[in-house]
C-alpha positions in Angstrom: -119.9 1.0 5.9 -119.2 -2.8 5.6 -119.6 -5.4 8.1 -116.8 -6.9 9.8 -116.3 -10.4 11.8 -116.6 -11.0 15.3 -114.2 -14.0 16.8 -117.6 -15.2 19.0 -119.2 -18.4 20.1 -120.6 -20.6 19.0 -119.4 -19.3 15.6 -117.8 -16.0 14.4 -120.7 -13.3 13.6 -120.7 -10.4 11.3 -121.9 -7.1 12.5 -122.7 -4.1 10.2 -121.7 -1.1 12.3 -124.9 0.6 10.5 -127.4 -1.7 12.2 -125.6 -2.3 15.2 -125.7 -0.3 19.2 -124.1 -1.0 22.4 -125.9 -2.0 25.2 -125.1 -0.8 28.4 -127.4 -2.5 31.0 -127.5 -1.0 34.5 -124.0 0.0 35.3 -124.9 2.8 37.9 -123.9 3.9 41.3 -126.1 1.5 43.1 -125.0 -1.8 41.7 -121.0 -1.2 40.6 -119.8 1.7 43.1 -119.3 1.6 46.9 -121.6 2.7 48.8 -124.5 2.0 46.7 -127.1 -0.6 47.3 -125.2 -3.8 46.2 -122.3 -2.5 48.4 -124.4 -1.4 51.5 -125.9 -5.1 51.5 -122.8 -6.8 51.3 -122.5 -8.0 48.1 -119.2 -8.1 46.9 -119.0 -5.7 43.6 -115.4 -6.4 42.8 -116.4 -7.8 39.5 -118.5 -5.3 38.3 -115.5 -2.8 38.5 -113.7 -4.9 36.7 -116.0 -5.1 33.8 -115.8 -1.2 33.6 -112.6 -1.0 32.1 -113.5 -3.2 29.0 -116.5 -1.3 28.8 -115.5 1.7 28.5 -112.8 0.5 25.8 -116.0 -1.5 23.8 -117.9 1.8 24.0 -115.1 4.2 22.9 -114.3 1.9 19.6 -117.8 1.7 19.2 -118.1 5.5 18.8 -115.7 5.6 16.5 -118.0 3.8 13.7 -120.9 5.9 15.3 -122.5 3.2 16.5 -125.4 4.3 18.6 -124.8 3.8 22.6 -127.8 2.9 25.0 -127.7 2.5 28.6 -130.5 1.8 30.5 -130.8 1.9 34.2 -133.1 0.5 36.9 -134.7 2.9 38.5 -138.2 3.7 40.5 -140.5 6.7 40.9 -140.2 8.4 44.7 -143.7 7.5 45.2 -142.7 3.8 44.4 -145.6 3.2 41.8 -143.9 1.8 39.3 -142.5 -0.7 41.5 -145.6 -3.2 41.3 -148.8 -3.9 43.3 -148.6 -5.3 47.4 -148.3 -8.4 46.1 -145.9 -8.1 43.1 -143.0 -10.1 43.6 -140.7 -7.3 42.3 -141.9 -5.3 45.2 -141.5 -7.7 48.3 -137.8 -8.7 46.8 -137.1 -5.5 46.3 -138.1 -3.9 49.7 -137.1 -6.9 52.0 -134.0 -7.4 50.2 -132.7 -4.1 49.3 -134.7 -1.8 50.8 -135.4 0.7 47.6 -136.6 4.0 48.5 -134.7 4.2 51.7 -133.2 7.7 52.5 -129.4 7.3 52.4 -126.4 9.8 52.3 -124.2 9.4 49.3 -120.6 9.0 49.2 -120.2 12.5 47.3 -122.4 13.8 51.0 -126.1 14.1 49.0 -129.1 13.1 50.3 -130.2 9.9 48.2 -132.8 7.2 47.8 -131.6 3.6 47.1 -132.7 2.5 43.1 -134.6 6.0 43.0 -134.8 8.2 39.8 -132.6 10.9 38.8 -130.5 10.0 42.3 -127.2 9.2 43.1 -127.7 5.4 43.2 -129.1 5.4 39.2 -125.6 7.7 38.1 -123.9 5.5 35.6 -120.5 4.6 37.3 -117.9 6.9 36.6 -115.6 5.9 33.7 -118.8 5.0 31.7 -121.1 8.2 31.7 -123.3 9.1 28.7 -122.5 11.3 26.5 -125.0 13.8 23.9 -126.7 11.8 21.7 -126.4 8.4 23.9 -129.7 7.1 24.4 -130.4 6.6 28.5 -134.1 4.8 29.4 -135.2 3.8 32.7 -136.5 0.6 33.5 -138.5 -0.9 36.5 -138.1 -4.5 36.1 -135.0 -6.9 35.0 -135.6 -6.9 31.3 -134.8 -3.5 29.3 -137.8 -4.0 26.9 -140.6 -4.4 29.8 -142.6 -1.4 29.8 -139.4 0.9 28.3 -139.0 2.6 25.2 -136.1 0.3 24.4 -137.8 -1.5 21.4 -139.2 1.0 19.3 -136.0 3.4 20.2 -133.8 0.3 18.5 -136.1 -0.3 15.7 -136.0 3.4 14.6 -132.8 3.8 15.2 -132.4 0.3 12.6 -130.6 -1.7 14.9 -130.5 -5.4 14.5 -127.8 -6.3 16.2 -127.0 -5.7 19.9 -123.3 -5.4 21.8 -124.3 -6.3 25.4 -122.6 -5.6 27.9 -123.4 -4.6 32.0 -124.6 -6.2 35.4 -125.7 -8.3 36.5 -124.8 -11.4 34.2 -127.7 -13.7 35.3 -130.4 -11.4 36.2 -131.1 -8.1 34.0 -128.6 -9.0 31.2 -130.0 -12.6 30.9 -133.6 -11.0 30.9 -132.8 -8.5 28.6 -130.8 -10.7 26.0 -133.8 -13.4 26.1 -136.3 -10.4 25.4 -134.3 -9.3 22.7 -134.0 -12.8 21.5 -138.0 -13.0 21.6 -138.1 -9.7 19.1 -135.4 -11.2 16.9 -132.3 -8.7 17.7 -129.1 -10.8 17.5 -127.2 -10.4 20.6 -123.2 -10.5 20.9 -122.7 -10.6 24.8 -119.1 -9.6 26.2 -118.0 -11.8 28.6 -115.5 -9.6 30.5 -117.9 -6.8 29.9 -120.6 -8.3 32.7 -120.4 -9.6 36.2 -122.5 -11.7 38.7 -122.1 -11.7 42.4 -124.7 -14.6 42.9 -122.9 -17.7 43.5 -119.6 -16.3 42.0 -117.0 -18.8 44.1 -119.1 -21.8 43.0 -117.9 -24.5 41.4 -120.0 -23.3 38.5 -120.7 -19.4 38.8 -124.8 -17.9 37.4 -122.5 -15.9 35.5 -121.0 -19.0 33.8 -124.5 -20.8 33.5 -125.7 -17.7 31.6 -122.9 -17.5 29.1 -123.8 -21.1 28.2 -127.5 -19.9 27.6 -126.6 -17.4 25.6 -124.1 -18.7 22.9 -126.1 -22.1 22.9 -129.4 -20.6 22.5 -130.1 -17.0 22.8 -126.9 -15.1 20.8 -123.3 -15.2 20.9 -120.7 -14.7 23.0 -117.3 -12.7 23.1 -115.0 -10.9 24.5 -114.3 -7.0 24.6 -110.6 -8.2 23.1 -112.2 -9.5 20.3 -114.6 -7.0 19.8 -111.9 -4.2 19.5 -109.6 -6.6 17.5 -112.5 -6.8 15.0 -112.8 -2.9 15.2 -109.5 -2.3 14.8 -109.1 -4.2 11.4 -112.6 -2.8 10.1 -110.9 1.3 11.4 -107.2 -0.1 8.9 -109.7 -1.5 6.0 -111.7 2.0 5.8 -108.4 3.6 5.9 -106.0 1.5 3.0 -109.7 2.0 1.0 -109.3 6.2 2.0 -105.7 6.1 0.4 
């Protein structure tokens, strides 16, 4: 295969479909569908089902180059031990604020724990669901590479360069993108492929404070248009070099 270009900020980047995956970052029941745990708290996930549809577009295209897919979704043990000690930060914010491990009846009428393994609440959202052969890895804090087997699943799968996409903007796709960043990946983030609730009707959104992080420092930015666009024309190429 040869690379093509991606239209990106803060300059166009070429991607090599053979070194390339598509990051999926915690699009699952409990974040992006209602009645889930972002919905049951009040947080308004109208944006995150809006950044399905692109998604599921970017992934689609993305299998047509065989491009390897990875989602990864937060998720804890029942017993909660992976959630940290008594003291852990990621345990009090996680327990006062959301209340993870709390029995809870699922919109489909199962029995459910909020942000609990193999539940309802860590399904991908439908319209995105794994296929065979997708990688899916749980993770226990915001960053995909903390304590996962997202690193050494990349490196032997020779990926250098990462399609992000998922929720939520400022929190575990900022995390992730700046660990990535710290094990030299290059990052292509998809602005209409990720959301952020916090301070969305601000004069200046989280989600628009972590787009200028990334294609100033930490990777690039694009857009799921552009991404396709770029697809599209690599798909023609092959095909006039077929004939």
């Amino acid at each position: 295969m040869h690379p093509f270009v991606i239209d990106a900020k803060p300059q166009p980047i070429s991607i090599d479909p053979a070194d390339a995956a598509v990051l999926v970052v915690d699009m699952q029941n409990d974040f992006g569908s209602n009645g889930g745990m972002f919905d049951r708290a009040g947080i308004d996930i109208s944006g995150i089902q809006r950044a399905v549809g692109p998604t599921a577009s970017v992934i689609a295209a993305a299998r047509e180059l065989s491009m390897p897919i990875v989602y990864l979704k937060m998720g804890y043990h029942r017993d909660l031990s992976d959630l940290g000690t008594s003291d852990a930060p990621n345990r009090i914010r996680h327990l006062q604020i959301f209340g993870v491990g709390a029995n809870m009846t699922a919109p489909d009428g199962s029995e459910s724990r909020i942000l609990i393994r193999d539940t309802w609440g860590t399904e991908v959202v439908n319209g995105l669901k794994p296929q065979a052969g997708d990688f899916v890895l749980y993770k226990t804090r915001f960053s995909g590479f903390y304590e996962t087997e997202l690193d050494s699943v990349l490196k032997s799968a020779g990926v250098k360069h990462l399609i992000v996409t998922g929720c939520t903007t400022s929190v575990c796709v900022e995390s992730t993108i700046r660990d990535a960043f710290f094990r030299d990946y290059r990052c292509i983030l998809l602005t209409d492929c990720t959301s952020e609730p916090i301070a969305w009707d601000d004069p200046r959104s989280n989600h628009d404070a972590s787009i200028t992080l990334v294609q100033i420092l930490f990777g690039w930015t694009s857009t799921s248009d552009q991404f396709l666009k770029s697809v599209a024309e690599r798909v023609h190429g092959r095909l006039e070099l077929a004939e």
